[in-house]
PAMIFI-495779 format. One record per residue (C-alpha): x, y, z. Coordinates in Angstrom, 2 decimals. Example, Ala and Ser with C-alpha at 12.3 -4.5 7.8 and 13.67 -1.06 7.14 Angstrom:
BEGIN
<r c1="12.30" c2="-4.50" c3="7.80"/>
<r c1="13.67" c2="-1.06" c3="7.14"/>
END
This chain:
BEGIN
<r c1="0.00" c2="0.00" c3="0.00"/>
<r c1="1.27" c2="3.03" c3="-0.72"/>
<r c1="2.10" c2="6.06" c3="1.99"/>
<r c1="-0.19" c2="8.34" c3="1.00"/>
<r c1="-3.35" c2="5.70" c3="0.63"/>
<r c1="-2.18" c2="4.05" c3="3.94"/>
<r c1="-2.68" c2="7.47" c3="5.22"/>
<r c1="-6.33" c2="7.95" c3="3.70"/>
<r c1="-7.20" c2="4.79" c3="5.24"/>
<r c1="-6.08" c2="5.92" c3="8.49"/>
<r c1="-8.15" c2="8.67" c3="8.09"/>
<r c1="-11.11" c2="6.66" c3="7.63"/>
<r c1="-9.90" c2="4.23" c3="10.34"/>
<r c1="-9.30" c2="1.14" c3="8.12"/>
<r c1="-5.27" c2="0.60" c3="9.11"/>
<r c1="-2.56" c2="2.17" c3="11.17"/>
<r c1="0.60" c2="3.51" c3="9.68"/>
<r c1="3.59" c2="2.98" c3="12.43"/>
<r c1="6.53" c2="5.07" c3="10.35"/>
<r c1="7.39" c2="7.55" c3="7.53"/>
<r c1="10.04" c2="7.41" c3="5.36"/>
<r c1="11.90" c2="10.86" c3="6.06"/>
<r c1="12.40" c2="13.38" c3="3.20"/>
<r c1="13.12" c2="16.92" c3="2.96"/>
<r c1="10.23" c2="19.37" c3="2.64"/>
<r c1="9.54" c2="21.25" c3="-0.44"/>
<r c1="10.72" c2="25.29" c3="-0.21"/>
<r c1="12.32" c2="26.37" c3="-3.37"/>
<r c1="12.98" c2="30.00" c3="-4.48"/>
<r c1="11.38" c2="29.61" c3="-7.39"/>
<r c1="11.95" c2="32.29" c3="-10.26"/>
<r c1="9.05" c2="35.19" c3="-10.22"/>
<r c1="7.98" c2="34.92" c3="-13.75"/>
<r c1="9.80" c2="36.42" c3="-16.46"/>
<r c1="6.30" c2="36.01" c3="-19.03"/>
<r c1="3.33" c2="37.33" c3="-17.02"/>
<r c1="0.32" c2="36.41" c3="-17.95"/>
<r c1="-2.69" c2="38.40" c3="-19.18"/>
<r c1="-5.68" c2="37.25" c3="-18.37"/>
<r c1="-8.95" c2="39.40" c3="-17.34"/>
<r c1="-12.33" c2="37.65" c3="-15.73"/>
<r c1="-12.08" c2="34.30" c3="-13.73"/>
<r c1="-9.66" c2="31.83" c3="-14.70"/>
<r c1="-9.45" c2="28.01" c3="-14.69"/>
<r c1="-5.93" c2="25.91" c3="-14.38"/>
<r c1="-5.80" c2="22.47" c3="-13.74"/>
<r c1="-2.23" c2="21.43" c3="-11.29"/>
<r c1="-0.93" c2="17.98" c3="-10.80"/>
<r c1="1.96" c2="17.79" c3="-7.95"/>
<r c1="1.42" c2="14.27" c3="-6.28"/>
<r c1="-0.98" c2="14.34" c3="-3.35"/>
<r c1="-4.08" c2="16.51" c3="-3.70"/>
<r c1="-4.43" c2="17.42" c3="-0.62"/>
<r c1="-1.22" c2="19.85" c3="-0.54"/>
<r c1="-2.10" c2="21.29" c3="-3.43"/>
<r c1="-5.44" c2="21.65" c3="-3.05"/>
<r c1="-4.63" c2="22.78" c3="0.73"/>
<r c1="-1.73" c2="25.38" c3="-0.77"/>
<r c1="-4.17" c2="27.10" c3="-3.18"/>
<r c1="-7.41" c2="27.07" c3="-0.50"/>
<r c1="-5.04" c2="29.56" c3="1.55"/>
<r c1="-3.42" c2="32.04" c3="-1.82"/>
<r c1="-5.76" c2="35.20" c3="-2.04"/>
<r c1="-7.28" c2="35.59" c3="-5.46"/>
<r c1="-8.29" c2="32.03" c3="-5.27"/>
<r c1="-12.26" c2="31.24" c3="-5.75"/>
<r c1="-12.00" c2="27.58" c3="-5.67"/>
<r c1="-10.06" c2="25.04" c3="-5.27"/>
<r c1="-11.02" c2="21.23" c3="-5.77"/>
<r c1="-9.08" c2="17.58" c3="-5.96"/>
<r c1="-9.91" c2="15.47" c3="-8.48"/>
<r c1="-8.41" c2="13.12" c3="-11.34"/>
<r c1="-7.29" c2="14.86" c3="-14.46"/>
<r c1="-7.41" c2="11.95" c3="-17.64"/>
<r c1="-8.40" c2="8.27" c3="-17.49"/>
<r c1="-11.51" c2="7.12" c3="-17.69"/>
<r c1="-15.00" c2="7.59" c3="-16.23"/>
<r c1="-15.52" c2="4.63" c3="-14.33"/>
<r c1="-11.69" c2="3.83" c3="-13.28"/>
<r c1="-11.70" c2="7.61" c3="-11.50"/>
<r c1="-12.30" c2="6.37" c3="-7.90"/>
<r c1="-9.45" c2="6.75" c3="-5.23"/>
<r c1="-8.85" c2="2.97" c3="-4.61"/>
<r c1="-7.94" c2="2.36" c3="-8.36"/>
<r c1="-6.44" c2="5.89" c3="-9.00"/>
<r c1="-4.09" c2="4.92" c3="-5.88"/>
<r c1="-3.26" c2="1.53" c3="-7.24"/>
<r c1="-1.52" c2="3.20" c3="-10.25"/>
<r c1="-3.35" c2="1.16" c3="-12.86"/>
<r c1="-5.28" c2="4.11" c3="-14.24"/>
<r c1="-3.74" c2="6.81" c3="-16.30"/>
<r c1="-4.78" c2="9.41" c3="-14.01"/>
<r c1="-2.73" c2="12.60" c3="-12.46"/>
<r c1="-3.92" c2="13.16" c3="-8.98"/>
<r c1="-4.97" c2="16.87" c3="-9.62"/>
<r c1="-6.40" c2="20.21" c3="-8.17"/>
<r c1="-8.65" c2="22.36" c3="-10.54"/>
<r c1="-8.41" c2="26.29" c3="-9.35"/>
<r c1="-10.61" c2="28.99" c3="-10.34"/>
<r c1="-8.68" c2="32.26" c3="-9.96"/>
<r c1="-9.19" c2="36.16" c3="-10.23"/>
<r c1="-5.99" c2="37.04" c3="-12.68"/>
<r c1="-6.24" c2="40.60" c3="-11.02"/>
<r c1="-5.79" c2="39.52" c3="-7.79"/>
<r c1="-3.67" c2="36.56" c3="-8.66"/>
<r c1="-1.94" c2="35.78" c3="-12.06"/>
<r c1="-1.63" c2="32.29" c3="-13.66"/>
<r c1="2.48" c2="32.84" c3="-13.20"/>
<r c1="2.01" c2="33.46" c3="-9.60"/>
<r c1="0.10" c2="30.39" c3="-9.33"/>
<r c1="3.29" c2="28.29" c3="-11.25"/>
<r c1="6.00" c2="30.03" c3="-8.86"/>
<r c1="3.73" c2="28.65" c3="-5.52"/>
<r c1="3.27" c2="25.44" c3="-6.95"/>
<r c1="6.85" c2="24.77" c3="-7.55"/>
<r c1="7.95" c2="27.05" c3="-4.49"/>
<r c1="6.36" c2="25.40" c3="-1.97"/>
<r c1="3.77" c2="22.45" c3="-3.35"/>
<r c1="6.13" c2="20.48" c3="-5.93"/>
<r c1="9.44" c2="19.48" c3="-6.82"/>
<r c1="9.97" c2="19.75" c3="-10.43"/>
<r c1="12.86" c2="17.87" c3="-10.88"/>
<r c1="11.13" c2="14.45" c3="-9.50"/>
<r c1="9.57" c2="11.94" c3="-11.96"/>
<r c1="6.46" c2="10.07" c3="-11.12"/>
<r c1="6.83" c2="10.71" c3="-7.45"/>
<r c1="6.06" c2="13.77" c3="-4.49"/>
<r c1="7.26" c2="13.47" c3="-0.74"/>
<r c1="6.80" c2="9.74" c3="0.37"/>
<r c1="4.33" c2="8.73" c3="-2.96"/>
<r c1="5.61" c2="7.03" c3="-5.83"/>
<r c1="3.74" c2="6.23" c3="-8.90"/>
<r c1="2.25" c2="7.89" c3="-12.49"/>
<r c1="-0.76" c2="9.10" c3="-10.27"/>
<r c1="1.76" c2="11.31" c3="-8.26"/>
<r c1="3.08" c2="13.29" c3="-11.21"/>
<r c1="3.85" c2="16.66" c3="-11.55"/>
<r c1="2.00" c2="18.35" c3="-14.76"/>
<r c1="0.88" c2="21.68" c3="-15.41"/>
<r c1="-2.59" c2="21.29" c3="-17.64"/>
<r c1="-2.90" c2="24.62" c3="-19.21"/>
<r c1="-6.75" c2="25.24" c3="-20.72"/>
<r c1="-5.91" c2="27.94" c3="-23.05"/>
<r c1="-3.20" c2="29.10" c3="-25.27"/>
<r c1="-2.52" c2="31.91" c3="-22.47"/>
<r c1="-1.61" c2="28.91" c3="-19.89"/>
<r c1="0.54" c2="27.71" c3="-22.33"/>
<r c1="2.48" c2="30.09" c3="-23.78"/>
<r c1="2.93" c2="30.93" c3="-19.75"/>
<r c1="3.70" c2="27.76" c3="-18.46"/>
<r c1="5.89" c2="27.29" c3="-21.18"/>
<r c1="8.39" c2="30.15" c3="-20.85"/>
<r c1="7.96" c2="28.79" c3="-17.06"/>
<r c1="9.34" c2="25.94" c3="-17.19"/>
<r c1="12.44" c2="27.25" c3="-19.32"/>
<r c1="13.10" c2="29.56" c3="-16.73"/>
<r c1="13.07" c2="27.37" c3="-14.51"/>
<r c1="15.54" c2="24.96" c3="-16.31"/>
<r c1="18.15" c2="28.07" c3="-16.91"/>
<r c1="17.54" c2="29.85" c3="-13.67"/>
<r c1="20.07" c2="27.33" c3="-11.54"/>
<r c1="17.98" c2="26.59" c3="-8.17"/>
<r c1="17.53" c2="23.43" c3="-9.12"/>
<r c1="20.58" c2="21.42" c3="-9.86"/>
<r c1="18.73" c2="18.22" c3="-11.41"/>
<r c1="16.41" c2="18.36" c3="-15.08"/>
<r c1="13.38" c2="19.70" c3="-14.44"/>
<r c1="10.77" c2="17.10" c3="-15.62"/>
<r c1="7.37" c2="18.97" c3="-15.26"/>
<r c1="5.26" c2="17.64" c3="-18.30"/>
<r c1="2.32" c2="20.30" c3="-19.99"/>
<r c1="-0.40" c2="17.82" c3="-20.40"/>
<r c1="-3.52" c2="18.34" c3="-23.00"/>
<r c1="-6.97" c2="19.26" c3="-21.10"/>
<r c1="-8.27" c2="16.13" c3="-20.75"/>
<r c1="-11.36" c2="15.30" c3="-18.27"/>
<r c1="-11.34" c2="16.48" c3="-14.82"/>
<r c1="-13.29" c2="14.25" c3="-12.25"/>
<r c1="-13.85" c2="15.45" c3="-9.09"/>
<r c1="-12.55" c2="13.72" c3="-6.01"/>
<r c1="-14.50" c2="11.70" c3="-3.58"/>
<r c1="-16.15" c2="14.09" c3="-0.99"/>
<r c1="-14.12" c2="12.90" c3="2.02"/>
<r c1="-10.62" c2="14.27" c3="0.03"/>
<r c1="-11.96" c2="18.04" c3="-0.59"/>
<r c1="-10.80" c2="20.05" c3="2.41"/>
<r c1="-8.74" c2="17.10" c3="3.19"/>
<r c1="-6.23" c2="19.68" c3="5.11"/>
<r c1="-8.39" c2="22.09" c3="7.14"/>
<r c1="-10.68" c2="19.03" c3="8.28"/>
<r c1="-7.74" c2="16.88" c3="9.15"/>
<r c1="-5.34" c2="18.80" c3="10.46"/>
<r c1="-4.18" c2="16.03" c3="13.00"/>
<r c1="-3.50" c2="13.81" c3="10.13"/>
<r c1="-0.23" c2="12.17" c3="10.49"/>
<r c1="0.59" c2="12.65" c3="6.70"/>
<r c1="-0.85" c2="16.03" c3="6.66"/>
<r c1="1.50" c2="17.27" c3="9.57"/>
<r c1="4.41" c2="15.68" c3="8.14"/>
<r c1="3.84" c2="16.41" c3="4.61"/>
<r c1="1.22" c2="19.28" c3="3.83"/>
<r c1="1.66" c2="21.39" c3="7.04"/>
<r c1="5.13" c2="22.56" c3="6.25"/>
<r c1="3.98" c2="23.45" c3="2.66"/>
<r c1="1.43" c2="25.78" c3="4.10"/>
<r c1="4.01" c2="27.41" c3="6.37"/>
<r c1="6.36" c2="27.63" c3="3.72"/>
<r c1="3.41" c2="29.48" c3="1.26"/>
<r c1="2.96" c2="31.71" c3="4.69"/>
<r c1="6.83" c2="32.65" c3="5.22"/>
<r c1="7.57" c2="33.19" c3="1.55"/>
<r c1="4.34" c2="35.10" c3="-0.23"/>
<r c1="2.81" c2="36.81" c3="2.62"/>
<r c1="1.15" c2="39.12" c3="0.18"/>
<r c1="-0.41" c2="36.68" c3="-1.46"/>
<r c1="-1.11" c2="34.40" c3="1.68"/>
<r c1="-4.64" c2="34.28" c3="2.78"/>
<r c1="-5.24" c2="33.10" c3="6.75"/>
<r c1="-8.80" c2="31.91" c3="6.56"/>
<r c1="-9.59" c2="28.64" c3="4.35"/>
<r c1="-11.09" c2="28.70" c3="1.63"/>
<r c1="-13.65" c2="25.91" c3="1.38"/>
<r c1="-15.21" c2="24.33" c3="-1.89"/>
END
């Protein structure tokens, strides 16, 4: 079973989880964006970087954020349920989908947190303690805006020398989003107690608190 699904099942009470491999916590200085992008009225972006909960916790808490929900991006319809998603026999990207005010919060700010504090961009197929295809990193952009954006990103990233391994983020076509079982959205504010969510996701939200306090938001955003 893997670390992050032995965790879920804790949650729900189905098996204790005695030890965690140790691993160092995400907190790059990402690059602030050299390509800004312009975008007016609410925005969409779709985020893979391994376990939703992070992600989806990281984004609840940026300002400018209207929504923030896990879910499966690709695969199909009736494989997008968390027991087979977590076996790693679908072809789904565990995934948050954002909606975003651009004048609050651009689509480039939302790329520098991810790979600031939610993802490293240099691992393949694997976040934290999680290993598998469902736990990669992938930016999903849904319009030629995203792209061009998330692009440029991830060159800058590559040439900018604060990471010293390839970065290996893949730009994935829009494919369908499913939405997450109801006990996963939140996962963070309900569970903060969580053993995997105070080893894993805690220090990401500390690190989005300590390093973009302007864009940090206190109260969680729910939904």
């Amino acid at each position: 079973m893997k670390w992050k699904a032995a965790f879920a099942a804790l949650a729900l009470g189905v098996v204790a989880v005695t030890a965690v491999p140790s691993s160092a916590e995400v907190a790059f200085n990402a690059p602030v964006a050299t390509r800004q992008a312009r975008e007016t009225g609410l925005q969409t972006a779709i985020f893979a970087g391994g376990c939703f909960w992070g992600i989806e916790g990281i984004f609840s808490h940026t300002r400018g954020v209207r929504s923030a929900v896990s879910g499966y991006h690709g695969g199909t319809e009736a494989q997008a349920r968390y027991r087979l998603v977590a076996s790693g026999i679908t072809d789904h990207a565990e995934a948050v989908r954002v909606v975003y005010d651009p004048s609050v919060v651009r689509y480039d700010q939302l790329l520098q947190i991810l790979f600031s504090v939610g993802a490293d961009p240099t691992l393949l197929n694997r976040q934290g303690p999680d290993r598998g295809t469902q736990y990669r990193t992938a930016i999903v952009p849904l319009n030629a805006e995203q792209r061009a954006v998330a692009q440029a990103y991830i060159r800058q990233m590559g040439r900018s020398g604060v990471w010293s391994d390839p970065i290996v983020v893949a730009i994935e076509e829009p494919r369908r989003f499913y939405e997450a079982e109801e006990y996963h959205q939140d996962f963070m504010h309900r569970n903060p107690d969580n053993p995997y969510i105070r080893r894993w996701d805690a220090p990401k939200l500390e690190a989005l608190r300590t390093m973009f306090p302007q864009l940090y938001r206190r109260a969680f955003l729910t939904g």
